[in-house]
N, C-alpha and C positions, 0 to 999 in steps of 0.2 A: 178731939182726935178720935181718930175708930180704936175701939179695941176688939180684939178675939178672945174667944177662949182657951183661957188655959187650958195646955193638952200636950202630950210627949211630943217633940216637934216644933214649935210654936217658938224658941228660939228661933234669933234672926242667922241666915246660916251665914256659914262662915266666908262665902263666898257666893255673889248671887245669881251664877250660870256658867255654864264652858263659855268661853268666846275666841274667835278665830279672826285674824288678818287677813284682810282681804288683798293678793300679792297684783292686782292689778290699783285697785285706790288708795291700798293703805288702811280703809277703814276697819275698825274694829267691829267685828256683829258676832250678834247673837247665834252660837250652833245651831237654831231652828231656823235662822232667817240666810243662815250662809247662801246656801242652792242660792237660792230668790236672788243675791244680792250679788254673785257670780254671776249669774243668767246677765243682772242687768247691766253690770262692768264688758262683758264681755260684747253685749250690746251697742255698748256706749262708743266701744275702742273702737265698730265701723266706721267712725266719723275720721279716726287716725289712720290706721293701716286693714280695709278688707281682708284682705289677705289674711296675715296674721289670725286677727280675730275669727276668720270662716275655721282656720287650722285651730283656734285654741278650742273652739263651739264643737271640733269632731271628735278633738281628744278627750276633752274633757265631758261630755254630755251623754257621751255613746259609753256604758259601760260594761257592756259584753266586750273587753280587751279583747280577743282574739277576732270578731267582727272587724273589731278599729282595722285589727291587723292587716287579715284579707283585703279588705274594703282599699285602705292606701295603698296598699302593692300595687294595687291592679289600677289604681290611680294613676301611681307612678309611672307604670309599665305605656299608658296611655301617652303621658309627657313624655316618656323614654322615645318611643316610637315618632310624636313629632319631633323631637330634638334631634333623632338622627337620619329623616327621612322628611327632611324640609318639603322636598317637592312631589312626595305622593299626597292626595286630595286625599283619600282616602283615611288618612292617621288624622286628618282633622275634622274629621265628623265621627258622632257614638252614638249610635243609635239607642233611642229611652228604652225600647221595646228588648234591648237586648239580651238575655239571658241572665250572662253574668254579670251584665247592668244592674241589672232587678234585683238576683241575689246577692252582690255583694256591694254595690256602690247606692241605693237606692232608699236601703235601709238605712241610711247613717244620718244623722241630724249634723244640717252643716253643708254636705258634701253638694248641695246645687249652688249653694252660696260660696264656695271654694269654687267651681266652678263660674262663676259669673264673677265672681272677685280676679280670676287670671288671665280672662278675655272672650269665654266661652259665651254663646249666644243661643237661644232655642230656636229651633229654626222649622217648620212643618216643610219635607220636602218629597218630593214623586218616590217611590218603590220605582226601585230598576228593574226593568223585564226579567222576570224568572219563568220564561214558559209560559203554560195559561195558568197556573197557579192565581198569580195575581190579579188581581182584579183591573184593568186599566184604568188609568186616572185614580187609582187609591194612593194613600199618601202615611208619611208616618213621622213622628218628632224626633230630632236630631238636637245633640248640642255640636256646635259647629264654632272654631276657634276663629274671631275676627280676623283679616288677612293684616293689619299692623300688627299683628302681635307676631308673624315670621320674622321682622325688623330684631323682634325681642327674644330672640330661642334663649340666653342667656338667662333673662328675668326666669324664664320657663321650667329653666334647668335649678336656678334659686329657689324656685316654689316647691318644686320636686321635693328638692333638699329637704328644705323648712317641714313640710307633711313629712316625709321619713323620719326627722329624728325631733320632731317634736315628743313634750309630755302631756299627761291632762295637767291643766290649770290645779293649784294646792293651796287653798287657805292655812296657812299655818297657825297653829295652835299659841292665844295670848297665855304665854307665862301667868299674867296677872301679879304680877311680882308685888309684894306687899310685903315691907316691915313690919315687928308687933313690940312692944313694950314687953320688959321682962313678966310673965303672967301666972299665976297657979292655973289659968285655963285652958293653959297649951296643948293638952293633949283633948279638949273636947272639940268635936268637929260636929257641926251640924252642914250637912250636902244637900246641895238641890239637886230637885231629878235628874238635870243633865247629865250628872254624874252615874249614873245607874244603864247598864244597857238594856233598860227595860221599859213597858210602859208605864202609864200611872198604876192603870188598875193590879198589875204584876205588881209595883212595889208594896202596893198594901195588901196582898198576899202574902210576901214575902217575909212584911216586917210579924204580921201575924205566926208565920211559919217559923222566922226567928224564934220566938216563946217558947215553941211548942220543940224545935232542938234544942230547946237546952235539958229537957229532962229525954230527949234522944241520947244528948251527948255523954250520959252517966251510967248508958248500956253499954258493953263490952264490945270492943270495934277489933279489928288487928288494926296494926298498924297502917298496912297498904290500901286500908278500905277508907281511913281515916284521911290518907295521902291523897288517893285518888274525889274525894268530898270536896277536900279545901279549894281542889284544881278546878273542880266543877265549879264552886263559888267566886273563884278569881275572874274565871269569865267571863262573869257577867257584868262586870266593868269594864267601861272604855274610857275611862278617867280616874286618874286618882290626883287628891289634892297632899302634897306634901308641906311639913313645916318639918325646919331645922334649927333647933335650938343652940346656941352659940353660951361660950362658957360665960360670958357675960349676963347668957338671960335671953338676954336680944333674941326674935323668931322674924327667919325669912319663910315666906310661906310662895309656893308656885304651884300653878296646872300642869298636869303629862298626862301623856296617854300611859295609862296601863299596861301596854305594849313597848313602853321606852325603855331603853337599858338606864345601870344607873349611872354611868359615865356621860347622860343629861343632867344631870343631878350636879355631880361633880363640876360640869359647867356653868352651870347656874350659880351654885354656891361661889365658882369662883371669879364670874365674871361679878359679883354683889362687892367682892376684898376691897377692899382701899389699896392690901399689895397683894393683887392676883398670885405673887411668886411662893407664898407660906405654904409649906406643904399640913395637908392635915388628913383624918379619916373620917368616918360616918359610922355613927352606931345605930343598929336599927332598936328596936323596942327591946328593950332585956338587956341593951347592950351590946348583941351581937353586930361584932366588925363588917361592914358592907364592903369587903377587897374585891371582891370579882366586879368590876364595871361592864362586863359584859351581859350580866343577867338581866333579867327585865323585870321592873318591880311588881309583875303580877307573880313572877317565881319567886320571890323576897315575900312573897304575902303582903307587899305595901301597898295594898288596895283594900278600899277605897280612898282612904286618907291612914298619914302616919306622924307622929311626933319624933324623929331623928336626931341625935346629939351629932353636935363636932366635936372632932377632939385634935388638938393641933397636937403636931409632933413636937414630942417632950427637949429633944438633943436640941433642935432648934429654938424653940423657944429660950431655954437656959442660955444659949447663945446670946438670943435677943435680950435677954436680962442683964447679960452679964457686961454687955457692950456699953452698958449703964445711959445711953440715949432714951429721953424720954418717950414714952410708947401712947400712940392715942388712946383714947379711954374705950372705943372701939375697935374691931376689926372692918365693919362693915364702910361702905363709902359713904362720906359727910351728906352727899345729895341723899340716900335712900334714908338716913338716921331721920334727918330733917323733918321726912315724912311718915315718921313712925308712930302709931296707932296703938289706938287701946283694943285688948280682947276683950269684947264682950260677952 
């Protein structure tokens, strides 16, 4: 077998990378390989619906938001003008060369393929006499809408739609849901980079710098210079890994973004019940009550990772005792115990 050397770190961590859903295959990947593997889903769906997929490649690809913005309006505005002026020639040609062609439809990844995906055509055609300006017999490119697709203003006006009130494509963020066996090691966490919004060479900066605040932290601070540090520190995560330790021992552990309120949390926890209906609360480190679900756990300081108690509500509970019906030896669901793991 290889071994490493021993060295602060060198534990295996506690979880082996962010990973994200991909909401067109379902596949689960790697936060590095997300992009790549959205590129190639979104790829693939040409073979399903063009359309669609040219509209997901604009939203999702282009990320100057306010670009996307311009860009479809004046998209639409184009559709707008053939849907209600079937019989001028004129709404169904665009010239490439044109202005606010160039500035705002031109730049956008996607937007020729949206265009060829709803009937459009490129077409090289004559300059119309503008005086001697023009050069005679000069020529210029045109996207020009097939004449079956007048049949289709309807489709036309669907497409419209679809580009206006689409979103960019979202890998959603895998929980990574994991049981743990009751442990003394619950509150050690060891994180992979992913978890860090940094790069390598920053983090071992960082962990260096670490050291070196701790004999910072035994200078005299105020208070709001103190308040104002931790926030700067909170930042620089975009993940935090949580574990919630249940009175039993039992640890469910899940990924969020750093950015999440804790009313994700509370779902989690209680989507994990056997009876979803138990009401209970969350204490963070020290004990302190987590009542506000609207805060986000980079405001709680639960970043990067945190060790959290449950605490079921007492009145109920005594309830549940008193009813003298036998109580599973758990709270959590048979399927999740089933697969419950050792902390290493």
């Amino acid at each position: 077998d290889e071994t490493f050397p021993e060295d602060e770190g060198a534990a295996a961590p506690s979880v082996s990378g962010v990973y994200f859903i991909c909401p067109l295959t379902g596949a689960v990947v790697r936060k590095d390989k997300k992009e790549k593997h959205l590129r190639e889903a979104v790829q693939a769906y040409f073979s399903v619906d063009p359309v669609a997929a040219s509209i997901m490649e604009i939203h999702t690809f282009n990320k100057d938001r306010e670009k996307v913005r311009a860009g479809v309006e004046t998209m639409a505005k184009y559709l707008d003008n053939i849907y209600l002026h079937p019989e001028e020639e004129k709404y169904r040609k665009i010239k490439l060369q044109n202005k606010v062609f160039q500035e705002r439809i031109n730049c956008l990844e996607g937007i020729h393929r949206f265009f060829q995906a709803i009937g459009f055509e490129t077409q090289t055609l004559p300059v119309p006499g503008q005086g001697k300006k023009i050069q005679t017999g000069s020529t210029e490119e045109y996207y020009v809408l097939r004449e079956d697709m007048l049949t289709r203003l309807e489709d036309l006006k669907g497409y419209k739609e679809q580009l206006l009130n689409s979103e960019p494509l979202r890998a959603q963020l895998d929980r990574q849901l994991c049981v743990f066996k009751p442990s003394p090691e619950a509150a050690r966490f060891e994180l992979p980079n992913d978890f860090y919004n940094l790069t390598a060479e920053e983090i071992k900066r960082e962990q260096r710098l670490r050291t070196e605040a701790v004999e910072k932290a035994s200078m005299l601070r105020t208070k709001a210079m103190r308040e104002k540090e931790e926030q700067r520190e909170m930042r620089k995560y975009n993940y935090t890994l949580l574990r919630v330790r249940f009175p039993d021992g039992y640890i469910l552990q899940g990924t969020f973004y750093a950015r999440e309120s804790l009313s994700a949390l509370y779902s989690f926890v209680r989507e994990a019940l056997r009876d979803d209906w138990l009401p209970f609360e969350l204490l963070g480190p020290g004990g302190l009550k987590l009542t506000d679900e609207n805060l986000a756990f980079n405001e709680c300081g639960l970043v990067p990772s945190a060790l959290l108690t449950l605490a079921w509500d007492t009145a109920v509970m005594a309830d549940i005792q008193a009813s003298r019906e036998e109580q599973p030896a758990s709270a959590l669901k048979p399927e999740l115990l089933s697969r419950a793991q050792t902390l290493s």
